[in-house]
C-alpha positions in Angstrom: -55.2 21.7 -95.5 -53.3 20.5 -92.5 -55.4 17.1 -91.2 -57.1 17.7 -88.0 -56.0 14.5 -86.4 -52.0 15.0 -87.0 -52.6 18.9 -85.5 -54.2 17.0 -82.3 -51.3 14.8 -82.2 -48.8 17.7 -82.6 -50.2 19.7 -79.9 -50.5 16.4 -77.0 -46.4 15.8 -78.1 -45.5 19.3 -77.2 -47.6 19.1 -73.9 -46.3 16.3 -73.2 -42.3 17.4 -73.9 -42.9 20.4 -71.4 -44.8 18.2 -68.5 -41.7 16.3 -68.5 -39.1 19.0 -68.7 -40.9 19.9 -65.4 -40.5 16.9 -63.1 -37.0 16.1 -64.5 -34.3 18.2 -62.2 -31.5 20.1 -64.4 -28.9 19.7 -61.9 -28.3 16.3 -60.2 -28.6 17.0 -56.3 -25.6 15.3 -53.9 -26.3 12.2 -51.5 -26.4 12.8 -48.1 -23.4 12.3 -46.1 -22.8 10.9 -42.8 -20.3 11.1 -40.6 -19.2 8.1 -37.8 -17.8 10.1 -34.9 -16.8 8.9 -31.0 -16.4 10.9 -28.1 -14.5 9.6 -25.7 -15.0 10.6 -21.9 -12.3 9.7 -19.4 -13.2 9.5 -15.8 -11.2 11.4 -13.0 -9.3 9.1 -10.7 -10.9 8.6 -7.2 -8.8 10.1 -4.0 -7.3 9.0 -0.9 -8.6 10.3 1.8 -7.9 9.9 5.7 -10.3 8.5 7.9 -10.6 12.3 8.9 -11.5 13.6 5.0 -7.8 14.7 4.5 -6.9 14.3 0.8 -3.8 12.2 0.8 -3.6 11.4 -2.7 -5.7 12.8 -5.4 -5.0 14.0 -8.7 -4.0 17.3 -10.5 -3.8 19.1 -13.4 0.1 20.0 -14.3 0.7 22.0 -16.6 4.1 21.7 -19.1 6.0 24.1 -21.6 6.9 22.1 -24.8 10.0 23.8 -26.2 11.4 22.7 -29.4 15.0 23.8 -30.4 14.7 27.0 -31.8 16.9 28.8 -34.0 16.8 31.9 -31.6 15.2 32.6 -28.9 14.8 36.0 -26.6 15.5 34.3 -23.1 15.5 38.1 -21.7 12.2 38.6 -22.9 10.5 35.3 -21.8 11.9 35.7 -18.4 10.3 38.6 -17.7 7.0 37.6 -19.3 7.2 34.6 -16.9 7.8 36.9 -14.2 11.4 34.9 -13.4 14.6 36.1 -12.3 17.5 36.3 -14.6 19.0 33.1 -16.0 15.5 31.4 -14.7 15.0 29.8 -18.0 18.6 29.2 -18.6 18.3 26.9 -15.4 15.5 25.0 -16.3 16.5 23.9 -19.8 19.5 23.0 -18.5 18.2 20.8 -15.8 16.0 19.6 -18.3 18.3 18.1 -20.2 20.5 16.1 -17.9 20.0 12.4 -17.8 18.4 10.4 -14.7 22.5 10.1 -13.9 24.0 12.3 -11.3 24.5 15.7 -11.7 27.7 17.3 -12.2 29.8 18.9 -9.4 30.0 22.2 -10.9 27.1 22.8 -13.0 27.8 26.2 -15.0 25.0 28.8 -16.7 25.7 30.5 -18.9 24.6 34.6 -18.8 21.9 35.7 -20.8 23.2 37.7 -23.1 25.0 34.8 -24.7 22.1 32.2 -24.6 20.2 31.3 -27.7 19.6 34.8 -29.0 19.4 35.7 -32.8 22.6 34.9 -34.7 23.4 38.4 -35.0 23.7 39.9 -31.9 24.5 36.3 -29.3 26.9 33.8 -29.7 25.7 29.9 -29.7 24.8 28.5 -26.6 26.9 25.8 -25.8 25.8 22.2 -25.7 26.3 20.3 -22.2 27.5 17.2 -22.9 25.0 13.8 -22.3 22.0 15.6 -22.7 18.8 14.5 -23.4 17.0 14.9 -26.7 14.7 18.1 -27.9 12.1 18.8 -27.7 12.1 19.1 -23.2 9.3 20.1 -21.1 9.3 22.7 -18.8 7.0 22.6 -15.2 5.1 25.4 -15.1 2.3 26.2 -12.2 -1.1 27.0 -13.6 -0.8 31.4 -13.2 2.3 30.9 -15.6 0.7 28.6 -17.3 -2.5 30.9 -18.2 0.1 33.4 -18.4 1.8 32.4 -21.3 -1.7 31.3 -22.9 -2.6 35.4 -23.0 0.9 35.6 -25.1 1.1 32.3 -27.2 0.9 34.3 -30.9 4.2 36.2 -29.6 6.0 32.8 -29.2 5.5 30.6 -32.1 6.5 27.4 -31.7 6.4 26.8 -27.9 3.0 25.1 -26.5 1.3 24.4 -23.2 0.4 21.3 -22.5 -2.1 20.2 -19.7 -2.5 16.7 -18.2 -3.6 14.8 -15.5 -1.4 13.4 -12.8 -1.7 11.5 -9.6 -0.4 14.1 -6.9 0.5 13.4 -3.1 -0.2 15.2 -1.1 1.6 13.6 2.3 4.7 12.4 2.7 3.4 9.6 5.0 2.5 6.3 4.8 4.0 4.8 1.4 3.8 1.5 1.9 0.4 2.0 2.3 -0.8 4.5 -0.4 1.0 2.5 -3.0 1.5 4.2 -6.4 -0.7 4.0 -9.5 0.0 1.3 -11.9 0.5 3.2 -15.0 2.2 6.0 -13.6 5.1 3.8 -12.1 5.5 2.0 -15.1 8.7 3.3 -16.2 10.0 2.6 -12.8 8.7 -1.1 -13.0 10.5 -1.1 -16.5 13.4 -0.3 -15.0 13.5 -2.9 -12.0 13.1 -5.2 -14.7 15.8 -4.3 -16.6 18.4 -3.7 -14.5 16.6 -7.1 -12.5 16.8 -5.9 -9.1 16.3 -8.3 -6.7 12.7 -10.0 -5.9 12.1 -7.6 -2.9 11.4 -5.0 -5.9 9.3 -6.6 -8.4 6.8 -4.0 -7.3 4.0 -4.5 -9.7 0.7 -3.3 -8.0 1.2 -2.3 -4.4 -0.3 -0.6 -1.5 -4.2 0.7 -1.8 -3.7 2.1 -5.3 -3.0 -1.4 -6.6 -5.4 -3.3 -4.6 -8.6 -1.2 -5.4 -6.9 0.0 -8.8 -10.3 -0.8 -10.5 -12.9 1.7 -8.0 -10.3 4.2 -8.1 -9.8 3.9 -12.0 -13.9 4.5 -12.3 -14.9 3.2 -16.4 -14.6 5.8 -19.2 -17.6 6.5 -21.8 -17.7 6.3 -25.5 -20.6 8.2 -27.2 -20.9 7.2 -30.9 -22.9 9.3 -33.4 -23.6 9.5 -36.8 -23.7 13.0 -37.6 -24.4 14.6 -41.0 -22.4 17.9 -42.3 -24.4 20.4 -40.6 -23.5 18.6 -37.1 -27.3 16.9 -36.8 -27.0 14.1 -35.0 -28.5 10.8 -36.8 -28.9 8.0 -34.6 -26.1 6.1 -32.9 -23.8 4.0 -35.4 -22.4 1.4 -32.3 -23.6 1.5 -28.8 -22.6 3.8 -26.3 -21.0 3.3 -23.3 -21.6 4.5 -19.7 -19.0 6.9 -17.7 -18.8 6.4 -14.6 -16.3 8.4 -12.1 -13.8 6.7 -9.5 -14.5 6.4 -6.4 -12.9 7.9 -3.5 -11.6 5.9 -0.6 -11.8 7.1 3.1 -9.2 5.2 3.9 -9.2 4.2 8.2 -5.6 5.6 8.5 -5.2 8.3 10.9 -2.4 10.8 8.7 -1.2 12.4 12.5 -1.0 9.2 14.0 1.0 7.6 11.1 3.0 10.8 10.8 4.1 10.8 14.6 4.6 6.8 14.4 6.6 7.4 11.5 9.0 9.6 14.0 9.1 7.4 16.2 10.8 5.0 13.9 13.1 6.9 12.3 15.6 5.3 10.6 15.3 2.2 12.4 14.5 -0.9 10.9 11.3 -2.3 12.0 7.3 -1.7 12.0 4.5 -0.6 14.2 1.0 -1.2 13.5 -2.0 0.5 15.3 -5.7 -0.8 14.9 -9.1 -0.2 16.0 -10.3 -3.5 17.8 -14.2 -3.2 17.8 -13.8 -2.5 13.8 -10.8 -3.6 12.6 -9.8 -0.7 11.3 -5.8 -0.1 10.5 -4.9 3.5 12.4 -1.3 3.8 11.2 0.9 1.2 9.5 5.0 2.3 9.4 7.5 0.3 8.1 11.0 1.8 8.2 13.1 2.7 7.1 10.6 4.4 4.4 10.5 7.0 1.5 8.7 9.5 -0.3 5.8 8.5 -1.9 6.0 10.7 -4.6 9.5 9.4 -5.9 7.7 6.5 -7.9 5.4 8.7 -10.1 7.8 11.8 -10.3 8.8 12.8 -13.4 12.2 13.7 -14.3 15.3 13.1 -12.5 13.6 11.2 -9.7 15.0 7.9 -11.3 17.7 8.0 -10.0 16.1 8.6 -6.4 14.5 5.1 -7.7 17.5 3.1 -8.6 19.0 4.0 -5.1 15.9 3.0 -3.4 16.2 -0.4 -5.1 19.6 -1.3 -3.9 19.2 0.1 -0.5 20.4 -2.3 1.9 17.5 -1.2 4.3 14.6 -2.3 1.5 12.7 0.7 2.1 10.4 -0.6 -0.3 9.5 -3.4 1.5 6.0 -3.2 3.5 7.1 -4.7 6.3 4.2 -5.3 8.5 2.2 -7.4 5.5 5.2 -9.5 4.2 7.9 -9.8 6.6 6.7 -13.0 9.1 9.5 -13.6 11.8 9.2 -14.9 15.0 7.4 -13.2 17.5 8.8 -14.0 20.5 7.6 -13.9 23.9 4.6 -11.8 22.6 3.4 -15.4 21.4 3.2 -16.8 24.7 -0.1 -15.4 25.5 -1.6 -17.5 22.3 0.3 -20.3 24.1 -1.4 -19.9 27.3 -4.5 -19.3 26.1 -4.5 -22.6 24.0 -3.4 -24.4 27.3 -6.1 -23.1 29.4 -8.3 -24.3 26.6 -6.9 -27.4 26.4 -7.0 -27.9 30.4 -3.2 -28.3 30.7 -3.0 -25.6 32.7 -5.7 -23.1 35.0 -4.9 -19.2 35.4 -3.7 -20.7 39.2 -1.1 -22.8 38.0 2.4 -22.9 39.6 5.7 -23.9 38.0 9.2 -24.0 39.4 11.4 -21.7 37.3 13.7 -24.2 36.9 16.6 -22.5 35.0 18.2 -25.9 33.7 15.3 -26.0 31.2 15.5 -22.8 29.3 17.0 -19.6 30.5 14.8 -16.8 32.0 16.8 -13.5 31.1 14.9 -11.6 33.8 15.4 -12.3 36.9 12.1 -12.1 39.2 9.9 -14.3 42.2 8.5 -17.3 42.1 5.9 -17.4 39.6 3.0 -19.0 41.2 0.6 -17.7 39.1 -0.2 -17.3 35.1 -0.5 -13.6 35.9 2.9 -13.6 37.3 4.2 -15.7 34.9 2.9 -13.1 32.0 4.1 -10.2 34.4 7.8 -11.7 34.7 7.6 -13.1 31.3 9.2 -16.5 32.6 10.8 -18.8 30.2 10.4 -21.8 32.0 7.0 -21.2 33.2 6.1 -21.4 29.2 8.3 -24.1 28.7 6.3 -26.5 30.9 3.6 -25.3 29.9 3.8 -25.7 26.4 4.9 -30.1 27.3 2.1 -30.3 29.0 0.0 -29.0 25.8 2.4 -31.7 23.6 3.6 -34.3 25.8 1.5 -36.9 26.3 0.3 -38.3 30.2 2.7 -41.2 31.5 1.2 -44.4 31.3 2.8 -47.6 32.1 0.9 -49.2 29.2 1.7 -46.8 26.0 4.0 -48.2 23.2 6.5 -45.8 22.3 4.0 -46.1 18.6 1.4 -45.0 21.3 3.7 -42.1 22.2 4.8 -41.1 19.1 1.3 -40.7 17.6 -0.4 -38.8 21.2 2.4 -36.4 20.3 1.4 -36.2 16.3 -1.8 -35.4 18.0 -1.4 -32.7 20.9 0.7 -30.9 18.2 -2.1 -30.7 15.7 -4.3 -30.0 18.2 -2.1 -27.0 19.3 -1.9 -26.1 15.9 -5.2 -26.2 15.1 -6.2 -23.6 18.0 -3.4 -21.2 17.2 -4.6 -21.0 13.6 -7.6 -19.8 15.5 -6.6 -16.3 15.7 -5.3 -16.1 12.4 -1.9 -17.5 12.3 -0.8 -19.4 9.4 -3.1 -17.7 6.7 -3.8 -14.6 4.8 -5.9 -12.5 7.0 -7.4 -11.2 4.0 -6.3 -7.4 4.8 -7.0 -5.3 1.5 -3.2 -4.7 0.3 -1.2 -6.9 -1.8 1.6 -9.4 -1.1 0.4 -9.8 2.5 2.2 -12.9 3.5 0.3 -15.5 5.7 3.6 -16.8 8.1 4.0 -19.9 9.2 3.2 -22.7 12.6 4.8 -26.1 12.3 2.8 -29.0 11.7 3.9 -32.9 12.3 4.9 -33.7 9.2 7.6 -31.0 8.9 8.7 -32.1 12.0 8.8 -35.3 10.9 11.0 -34.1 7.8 13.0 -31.8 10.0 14.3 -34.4 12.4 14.2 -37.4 9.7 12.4 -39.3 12.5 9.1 -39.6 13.8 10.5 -40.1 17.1 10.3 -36.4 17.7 9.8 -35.2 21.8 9.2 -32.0 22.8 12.7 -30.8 23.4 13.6 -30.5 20.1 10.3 -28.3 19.6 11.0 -26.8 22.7 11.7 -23.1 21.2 7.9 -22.8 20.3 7.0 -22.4 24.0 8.7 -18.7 24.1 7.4 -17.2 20.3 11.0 -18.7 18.4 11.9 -21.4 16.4 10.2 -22.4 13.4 7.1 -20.1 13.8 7.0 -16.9 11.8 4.0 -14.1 12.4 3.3 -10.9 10.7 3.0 -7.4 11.9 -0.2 -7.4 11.1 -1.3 -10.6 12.5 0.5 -9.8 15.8 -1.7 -6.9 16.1 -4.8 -9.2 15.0 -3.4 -11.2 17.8 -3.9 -8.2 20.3 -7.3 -7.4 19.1 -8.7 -10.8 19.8 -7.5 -10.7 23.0 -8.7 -7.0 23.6 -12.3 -8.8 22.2 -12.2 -11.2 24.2 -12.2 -14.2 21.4 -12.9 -12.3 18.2 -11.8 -10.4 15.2 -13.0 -8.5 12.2 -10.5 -8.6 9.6 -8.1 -5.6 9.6 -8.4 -3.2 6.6 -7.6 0.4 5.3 -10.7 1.3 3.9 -12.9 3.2 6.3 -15.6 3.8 3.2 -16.0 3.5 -0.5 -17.2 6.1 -2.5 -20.9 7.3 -1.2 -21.6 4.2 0.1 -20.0 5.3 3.1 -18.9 1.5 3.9 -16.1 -1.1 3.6 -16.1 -3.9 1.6 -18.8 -6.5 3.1 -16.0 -8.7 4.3 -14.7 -6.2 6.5 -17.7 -5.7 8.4 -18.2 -9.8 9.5 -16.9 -10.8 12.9 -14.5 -14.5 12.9 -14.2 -16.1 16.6 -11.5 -18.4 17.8 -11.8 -21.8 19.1 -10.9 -20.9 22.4 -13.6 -20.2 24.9 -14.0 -16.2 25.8 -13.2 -16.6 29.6 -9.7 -18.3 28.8 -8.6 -15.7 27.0 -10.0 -12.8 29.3 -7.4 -14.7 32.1 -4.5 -13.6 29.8 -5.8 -9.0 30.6 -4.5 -9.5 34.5 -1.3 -10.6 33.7 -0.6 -8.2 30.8 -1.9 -5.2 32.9 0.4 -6.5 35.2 3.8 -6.3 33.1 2.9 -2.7 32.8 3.5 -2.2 36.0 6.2 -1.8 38.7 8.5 -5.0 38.4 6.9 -5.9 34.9 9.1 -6.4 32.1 6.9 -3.7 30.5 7.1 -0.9 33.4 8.8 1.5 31.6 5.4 2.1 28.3 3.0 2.8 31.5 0.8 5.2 30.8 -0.1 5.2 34.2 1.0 8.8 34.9 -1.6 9.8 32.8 -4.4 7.7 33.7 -4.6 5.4 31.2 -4.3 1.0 32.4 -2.5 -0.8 29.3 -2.3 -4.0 28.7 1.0 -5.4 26.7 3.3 -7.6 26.3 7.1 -7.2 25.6 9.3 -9.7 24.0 12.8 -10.5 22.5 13.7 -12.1 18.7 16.7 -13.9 19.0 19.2 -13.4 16.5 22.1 -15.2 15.1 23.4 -12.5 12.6 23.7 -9.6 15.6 21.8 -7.4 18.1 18.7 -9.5 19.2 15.1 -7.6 18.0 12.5 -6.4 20.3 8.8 -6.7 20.4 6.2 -5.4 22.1 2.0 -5.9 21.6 -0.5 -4.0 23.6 -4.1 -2.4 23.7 -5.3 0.4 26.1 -7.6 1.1 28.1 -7.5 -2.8 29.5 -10.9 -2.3 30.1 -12.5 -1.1 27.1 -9.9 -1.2 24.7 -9.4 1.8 21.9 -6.4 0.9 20.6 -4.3 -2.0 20.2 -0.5 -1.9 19.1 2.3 -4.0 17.7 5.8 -2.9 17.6 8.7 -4.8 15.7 12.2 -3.2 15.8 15.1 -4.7 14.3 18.6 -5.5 16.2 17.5 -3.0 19.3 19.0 -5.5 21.8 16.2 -6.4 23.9 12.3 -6.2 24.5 
C-alpha cells in the first residue's frame, strides 16, 4: 500500500509545479524605449519700420523651384501649367545658369520644340557655354508656387522650396537700413577676396548691424523624451525660451528721405535732417547711393556688387557718419559762441574788415556788429576774433616762455568749449563706424610746426571752419540743434521705438549741455536769421515767401584737388525750431 506521507508529498510538488507555471511569463516582454528628440523654433526677424509705421524692411517667404537635370522634360507642358508664355521656362534656366559675369550680347533661346523633350521626338538642348552647375533654382511667386504644389506627383523630381528672406521694401535710405549680416555674407566674402579697398570692408553696417541682436530675437529648443507611441516623458536637457525679434520704428521719415535723396542726385555729398527737441534723425542721404537690395539679392546681383566696390564715387560709403572734413564758415558760429563765452568779444563788437588779414570773398558793409558779421559772413571779422580767443593781452612784463604757454592755454581753453557741442568724439549715434573728427590741440601743433613758438597766424585757418579741423555731417547738424536749443542736445539716433516698448534706447532720451552759457549762444539766431535775408549770403534758401523765418548758415570747403565744396546748416522756424538741417556737397563751387 502506497505510504500516506510520500502521497502528501506528491500532491504539495504538483501544486507547487503549477503555482509556479502561473507567475512565470512564457514570453519575455520588451523594455521600454525612449526616444531623445529636439524641436527647434526659429524666431522671425523684427522689421524696419518708418517713424510713420511704413514697413521698410521686413522679411518674406520666397518661394524656389529646384530643377535637377532631367533626362527629358515637357517644357510645353510646364509652361502652361505655370500659366507662362512660350519659351518662359527656356528663359529662366537659361538665365539661371549664367555666372555673376556679364551677360552676353546676343543671348539666343532656343524654340520649344527643340528643348529638353524625350529623346525620341526633340533634339538635345544645347549647352551655353560657362554655365553654372545643376541642379538651379527657379523664382517662383507664391500662386505658382501653390500651383505647382496641386501637380507635384506629375513632375517627379522637381521640388519647391520655401525660405525666409530679408525683403526691402524701399529703395531709400541704404546707408541707413544696412543689410543683414548673414545674408550679405557672400558679398563680404567677396570684398575679401578680391581685397577691395578699406572703404568696403563692410562687415556690419547701418541699423541692421547695429541692433543685429533685437532684430535677430533668440530661437527655442524644446527637448523631450518621448516613448514609441509619441508620449512625452519628461525633458531629457532643458529647454530653451523663443523669443521673437523686435521691430524698430525707426525716426526716419521715408518721403522726406526719398525727396532729399532727389535733391542729391548724383552729386557727391550728404544732407542730414533732425528733430532738435528729440534728437531724432528725419532723413540721412549720402550720395551718390544704391539699391539696398543689391547686397542680399540673390543671383546675378554680384556683379551689381563688384561694380559698386570699385566705384570711384564710394556709394557705399555713409557719408554723414564717417566722412569728417572741414566745415567751413558754418563753424564760425561755434567760434563766436566760444568767444562771447570767453568775453573776447560781446554780440556789439566791431571789427575793421581789414582784407590784408584774410580774404573776404563777399563783398558787403562795414560789419559793426556780430549779427552783421554772421549775415555777411566776414572773414576778417572771424579772424580777429578768433586772436583775441588765442592771443594772449600785451604786457610789457611777459617772457616770450610767458607767451608761449598763455597761448598753450587759450588754445585748450578753446578746445575745450568746442568739444562742448560734440566735436571731437563719437556722438554715440546708433550706426556703426561713425567717426568722431577731429580739433587741434597744442601738442600737435607743437609737432606740426616743430616749435613751440607757435602764434596765431599759423593757426589762423581755424577762425573760418578750415585747416586742421574736420566735422561730421552728423555732428554739423548736432551743431545746429544746440544752437536751435539754445545750449543743449540729445544724442541723434534712428530709432524712434523698440519693439512694444514704444521707446529708444535710454541713452537717447538724456539731455547733454555745453559749457557755454544759454544767452551766448541765443546771440548767434539774429545773425543767422539775418543771412537768410536780403543781402545775406543765404538769401536765395528763404523760405520767406512762404511764411516760414530760417535760421542758417552757408559756407565754403576749400579745395586743393578742384571745385571748392559748399555747406550750408540751418533750423526753421527761428523761433521754435522743427527742423534743423545740414548740407554737404562736394566740388559745387561755392556756399
Amino acid at each position: 500500500m502506497f505510504p500516506t506521507h510520500l502521497f502528501k508529498c506528491l500532491a504539495l510538488t504538483t501544486m507547487l509545479a503549477g503555482l509556479g507555471a502561473c507567475s512565470t511569463p512564457t514570453a519575455s516582454e520588451p523594455a521600454e524605449e525612449y526616444y531623445d528628440c529636439r524641436e527647434v523654433y526659429e524666431p522671425i526677424r523684427g522689421q524696419l519700420l518708418d517713424r510713420h509705421g511704413e514697413p521698410l524692411v521686413a522679411t518674406r517667404a520666397h518661394y524656389t523651384l529646384t530643377l535637377p537635370k532631367l533626362a527629358q522634360f515637357d517644357t510645353v507642358a510646364f509652361n502652361q501649367l505655370m500659366g507662362w508664355p512660350a519659351g518662359a521656362v527656356q528663359a529662366r534656366v537659361f538665365a539661371a545658369r549664367l555666372p555673376a559675369g556679364p551677360p552676353p550680347r546676343r543671348p539666343r533661346l532656343v524654340p520649344d520644340s527643340l528643348v529638353i523633350m524625350p529623346p525620341d521626338t526633340a533634339k538635345p538642348r544645347p549647352t551655353p557655354p560657362r554655365v553654372q552647375r545643376w541642379p538651379i533654382e527657379l523664382v517662383l511667386t507664391k500662386p505658382e508656387a501653390d500651383n505647382f504644389r496641386h501637380h507635384a506627383r506629375e513632375w517627379p523630381g522637381l521640388a519647391v522650396r520655401r525660405r525666409r528672406e530679408r525683403t526691402y521694401l524701399t529703395h531709400v535710405a541704404a546707408p541707413v537700413l544696412g543689410y543683414q549680416p548673414a545674408a550679405a555674407a557672400p558679398f563680404l566674402y567677396l570684398a575679401q577676396k578680391l581685397a577691395r579697398g578699406r572703404y568696403y570692408r563692410l562687415r556690419n553696417s547701418g541699423i541692421e548691424g547695429y541692433y543685429n541682436n533685437l532684430l535677430t530675437g533668440h530661437r527655442g529648443a524644446y527637448h523631450p523624451r518621448t516613448d514609441g507611441h509619441g508620449r512625452v516623458h519628461g525633458r531629457w536637457a532643458a529647454d530653451t525660451i523663443y523669443r521673437a525679434g523686435q521691430d524698430l520704428r525707426l525716426s526716419i521719415d521715408a518721403k522726406l528721405q526719398a525727396y532729399a535723396e532727389r535733391l542729391l542726385g548724383e552729386r557727391r555729398g550728404y544732407i542730414v535732417a533732425l528733430e532738435p527737441s528729440t534728437g531724432e534723425i528725419l532723413a540721412c542721404v549720402s550720395a551718390p547711393t544704391y539699391d539696398p537690395a543689391v547686397l542680399t539679392a540673390p543671383g546675378r546681383n554680384a556683379e551689381r556688387r563688384a561694380l559698386l566696390q570699385d566705384d570711384e564715387n564710394r556709394p557705399l560709403l555713409n557719408r554723414p557718419a564717417v566722412q569728417a572734413s572741414p566745415p567751413g564758415s558754418v563753424f564760425k558760429l561755434v567760434n563766436a559762441a566760444v568767444a562771447l563765452q570767453l568775453g573776447a568779444i560781446t554780440d556789439h563788437t566791431s571789427f575793421v574788415c581789414d582784407q590784408s588779414l584774410i580774404n573776404c570773398v563777399h563783398p558787403h558793409p562795414q560789419a559793426r556788429t556780430l549779427t552783421m558779421a554772421l549775415k555777411y559772413s566776414c572773414n576778417p571779422y572771424f579772424y580777429q576774433t578768433l586772436r583775441a580767443v588765442i592771443e594772449p593781452r600785451p604786457d610789457s612784463a611777459a617772457t616770450l616762455a610767458d607767451t608761449v604757454a598763455a597761448r598753450h592755454t587759450n588754445l585748450g581753453a578753446w578746445r575745450r568749449y568746442v568739444r562742448s557741442f560734440g566735436l571731437d568724439t563719437l556722438l554715440g549715434v546708433d550706426i556703426a563706424r561713425e567717426q568722431p573728427g577731429f580739433l587741434p590741440t597744442p601738442a600737435y601743433y607743437d609737432k606740426a610746426r616743430r616749435t613751440k613758438n607757435w602764434n596765431f597766424k599759423s593757426i589762423y585757418s581755424l577762425s573760418i571752419g578750415q585747416g586742421e579741423i574736420n566735422l561730421t555731417g552728423l555732428q554739423m547738424a548736432n551743431v545746429q540743434a544746440i544752437i536751435a536749443n539754445r545750449g543743449w542736445y540729445i544724442t541723434p539716433h534712428f530709432v524712434k521705438a523698440i519693439g512694444r516698448t514704444g521707446k529708444p534706447l535710454p541713452r537717447f532720451t538724456q539731455r547733454h549741455h555745453t559749457l557755454v552759457d544759454s544767452a551766448n549762444i541765443a546771440a548767434l539766431v539774429p545773425g543767422m536769421v539775418a543771412a537768410m535775408q536780403h543781402g545775406g549770403t543765404a538769401e536765395l534758401a528763404s523760405l520767406a515767401d512762404v511764411g516760414i523765418t530760417v535760421a542758417g548758415k552757408t559756407g565754403t570747403v576749400q579745395n586743393d584737388e578742384g571745385d571748392d565744396h559748399a555747406t550750408f546748416a540751418g533750423f526753421a522756424p527761428a523761433t521754435k525750431p522743427k527742423i534743423v538741417v545740414a548740407v554737404y556737397i562736394e566740388n559745387a563751387g561755392f556756399g
